[in-house]
N, C-alpha and C positions, 0 to 999 in steps of 0.2 A: 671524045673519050671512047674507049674500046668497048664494044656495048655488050659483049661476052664475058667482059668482069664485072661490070653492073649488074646483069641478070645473076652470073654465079654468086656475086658475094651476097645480094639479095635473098635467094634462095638458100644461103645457107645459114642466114640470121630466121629464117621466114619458116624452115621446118624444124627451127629448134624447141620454139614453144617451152612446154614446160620439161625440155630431158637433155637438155645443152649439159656440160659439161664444164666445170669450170677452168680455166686457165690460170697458170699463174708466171708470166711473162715475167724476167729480168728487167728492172728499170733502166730506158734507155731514149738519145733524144738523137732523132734521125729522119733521114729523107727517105730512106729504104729500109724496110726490116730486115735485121739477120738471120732470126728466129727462124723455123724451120713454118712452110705453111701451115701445121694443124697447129701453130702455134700465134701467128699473126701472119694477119691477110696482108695479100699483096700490095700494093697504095699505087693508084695510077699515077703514068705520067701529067705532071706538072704537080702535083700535091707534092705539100710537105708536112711534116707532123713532127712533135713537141709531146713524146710520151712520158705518163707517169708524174705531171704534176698532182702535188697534193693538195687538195681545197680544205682539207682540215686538218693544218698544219699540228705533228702530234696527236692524230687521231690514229684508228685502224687503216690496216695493211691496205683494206678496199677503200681510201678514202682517196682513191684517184683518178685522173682523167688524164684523154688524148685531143689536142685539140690541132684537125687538119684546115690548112687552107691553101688556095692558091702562091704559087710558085711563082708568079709573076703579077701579085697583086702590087699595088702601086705603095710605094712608102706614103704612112701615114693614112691608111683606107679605114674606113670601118664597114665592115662587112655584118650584113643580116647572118646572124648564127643556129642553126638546130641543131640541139644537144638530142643522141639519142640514146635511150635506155634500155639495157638488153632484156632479155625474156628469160625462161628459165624455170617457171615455177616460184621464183624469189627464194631457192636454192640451188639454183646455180646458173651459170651462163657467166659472164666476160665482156668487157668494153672492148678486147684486144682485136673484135671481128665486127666490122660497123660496118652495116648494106647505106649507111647515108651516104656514102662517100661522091657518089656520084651528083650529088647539089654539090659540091666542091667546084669544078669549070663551070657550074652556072652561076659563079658569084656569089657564094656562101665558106662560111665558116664554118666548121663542123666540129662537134666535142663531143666523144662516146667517153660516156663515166662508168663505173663499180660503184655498187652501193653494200652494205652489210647483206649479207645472205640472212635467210630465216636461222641459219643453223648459226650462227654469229648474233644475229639479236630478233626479238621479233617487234613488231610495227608497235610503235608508227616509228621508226629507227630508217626505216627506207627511205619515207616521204622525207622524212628529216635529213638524210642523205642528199635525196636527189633537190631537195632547198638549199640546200647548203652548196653544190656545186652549183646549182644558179646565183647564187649571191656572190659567189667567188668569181665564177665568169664574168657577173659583170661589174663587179669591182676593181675587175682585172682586163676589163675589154678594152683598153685605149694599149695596151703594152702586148696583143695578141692580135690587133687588129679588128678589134670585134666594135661594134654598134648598141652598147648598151641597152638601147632600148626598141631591140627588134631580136626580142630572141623568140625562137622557136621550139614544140617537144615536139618530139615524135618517138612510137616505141611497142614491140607487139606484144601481145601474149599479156604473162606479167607486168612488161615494162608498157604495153599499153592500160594499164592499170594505173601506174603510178604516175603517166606524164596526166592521164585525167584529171589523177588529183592533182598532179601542178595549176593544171590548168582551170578547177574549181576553187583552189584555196589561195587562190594571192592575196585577198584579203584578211586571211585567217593566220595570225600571230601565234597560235601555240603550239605550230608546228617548225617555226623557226627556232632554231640552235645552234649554237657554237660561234663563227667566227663572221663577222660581216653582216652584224644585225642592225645597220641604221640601210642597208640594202638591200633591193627588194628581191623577195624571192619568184614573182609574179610573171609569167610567159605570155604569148601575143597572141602565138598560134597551137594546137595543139592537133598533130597526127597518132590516130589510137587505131591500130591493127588488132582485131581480137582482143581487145583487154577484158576481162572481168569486172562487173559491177558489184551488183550485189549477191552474197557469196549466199545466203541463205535461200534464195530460190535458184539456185544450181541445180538444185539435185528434183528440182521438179519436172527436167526436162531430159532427155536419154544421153548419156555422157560414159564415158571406159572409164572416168577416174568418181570413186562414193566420194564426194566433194564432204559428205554432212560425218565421213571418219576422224578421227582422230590423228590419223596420219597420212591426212589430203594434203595438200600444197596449201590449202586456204588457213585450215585448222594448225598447221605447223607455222607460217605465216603471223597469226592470231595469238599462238600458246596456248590451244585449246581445242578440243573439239567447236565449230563454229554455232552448230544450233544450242550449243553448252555458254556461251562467251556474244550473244546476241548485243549487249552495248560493245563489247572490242569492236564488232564485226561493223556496227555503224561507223564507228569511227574511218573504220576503214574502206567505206562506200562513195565514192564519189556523188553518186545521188543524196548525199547528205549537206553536201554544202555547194551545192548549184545554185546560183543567184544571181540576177541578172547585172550583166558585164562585165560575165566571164568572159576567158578568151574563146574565139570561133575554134567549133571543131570540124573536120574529118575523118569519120570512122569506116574503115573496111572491116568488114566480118564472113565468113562462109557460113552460107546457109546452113551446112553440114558440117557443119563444126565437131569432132566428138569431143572435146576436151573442154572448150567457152560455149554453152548455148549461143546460138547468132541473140537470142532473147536479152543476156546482157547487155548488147548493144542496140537492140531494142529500147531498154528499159531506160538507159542512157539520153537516146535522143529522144526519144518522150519528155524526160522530165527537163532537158535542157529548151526545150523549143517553150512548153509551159512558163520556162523563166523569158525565155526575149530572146534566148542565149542564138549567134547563128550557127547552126549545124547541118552538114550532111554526112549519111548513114548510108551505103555501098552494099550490099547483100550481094556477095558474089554467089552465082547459083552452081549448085553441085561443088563447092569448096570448101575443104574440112580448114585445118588449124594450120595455116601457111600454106608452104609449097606454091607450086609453076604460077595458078591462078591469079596469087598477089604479086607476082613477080613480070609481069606482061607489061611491054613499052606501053597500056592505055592504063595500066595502073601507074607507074612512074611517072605520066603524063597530069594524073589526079595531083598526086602527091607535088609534083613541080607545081602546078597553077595554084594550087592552094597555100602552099607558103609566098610563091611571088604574089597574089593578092596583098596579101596579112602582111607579108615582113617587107618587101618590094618597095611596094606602094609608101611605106611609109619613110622612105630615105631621106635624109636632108639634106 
């Protein structure tokens, strides 16, 4: 694969963090986009993709996904799948620009989903989103080529927030809704770039965005100023429902974060490793919130071994 599109599309899911922009792509199902690039990324040679299915069929307009895979997979494959989930702040960002693309020729299936923005609903409507397109994937993995039961998250910023909580609550039924509820919402592996934990010690550490405002990402998020709305704010904590055997994580984070304390993910794998949970924690040094740093073939390198462990290993 051309490792000039890997790194670029990388990079440009990787500095969007919370100020991406959202898209709103024409539904279409194709080998190559039409769309103009600041519209949908390129898609390497041999992928193919299957845009704008809906997993909540008669839901909202963001109630959809992309699912890419090899071009030359074998009739009848099931392929290990990582859905990822864009960033944004959890008002805005796009599935329609996915830096996973490149586990695609290393024998993956790949899904980038839309879930409701804050400005569309606020939480737990995301989490409930982003379960809802796991139980549809894999309801629907035999007719996509997917391996039910080797799915993967991965996701930065925001969307490193929410695949956490995929990956703390498969157990936890009150956040499943809508369609595909005797299937599980529950993932294998989980990849968290800069997510946010818990939003209430944010603002104890130096940051360019008043996290404890009214009209923070978190607090809009929430429906509330956050130290105003302290149970919403649990709910919305991944350190709230960490218990041993969960899925293994991998967290990168920069030291020099200004927007997520690296301390979020700090606070993460402390309380994951307390449970049994397996995790590793990346402190890249002198790294703020994306950019080049996360984007280096020895990061891509993390990120490959760590789902081929998780999802690989587990073939049948």
């Amino acid at each position: 694969m051309n490792r000039t599109f890997a790194v670029g599309a990388l990079a440009l899911l990787l500095t969007a963090g919370f100020t991406s922009a959202q898209d709103k792509a024409a539904p279409k199902t194709e080998k190559r986009p039409q769309l103009p690039p600041a519209q949908l990324q390129r898609i390497p040679d041999g992928v193919k993709v299957v845009r704008e299915l809906p997993y909540a069929p008669g839901g909202h307009e963001r109630h959809k996904l992309d699912i890419y895979t090899p071009e030359n997979a074998m009739p009848g494959a099931k392929l290990p799948l990582v859905v990822w989930v864009h960033g944004g702040g959890w008002q805005n960002g796009s599935k329609n620009a996915c830096p996973a693309l490149w586990l695609v020729p290393r024998g993956y299936a790949v899904a980038s989903i839309n879930y409701r923005l804050s400005s569309h609903a606020t939480y737990p409507a995301q989490l409930e989103d982003c379960k809802a397109a796991i139980r549809w994937l894999r309801a629907n993995a035999a007719k996509h080529g997917i391996d039910g039961e080797r799915i993967g998250a991965w996701g930065s910023s925001a969307g490193g927030h929410l695949v956490a909580l995929l990956g703390v609550t498969g157990d936890v039924k009150g956040f499943d809704k809508g369609e595909n509820l005797g299937v599980s919402s529950a993932v294998q592996a989980v990849c968290d770039f800069f997510g946010p934990t818990d939003f209430l010690q944010m603002s104890k550490f130096p940051s360019t965005i008043p996290h404890d405002s009214p009209t923070s990402p978190e607090s809009k998020l929430i429906g509330g100023a956050i130290q105003e709305h302290k149970d919403k704010v649990a709910r919305a904590n991944p350190l709230t429902f960490v218990s041993r055997g969960d899925a293994p994580f991998l967290i990168l984070h920069g030291d020099k974060d200004p927007l997520v304390p690296v301390h979020q993910s700090e606070l993460l794998e402390a309380t994951l490793k307390q449970s049994g949970v397996e995790v590793t924690l990346v402190k890249l040094e002198g790294a703020g919130h994306g950019g080049q740093p996360f984007n280096q073939p020895e990061q891509q390198q993390r990120v490959a071994a760590f789902f081929d462990k998780h999802l690989k290993r587990a073939a049948k």
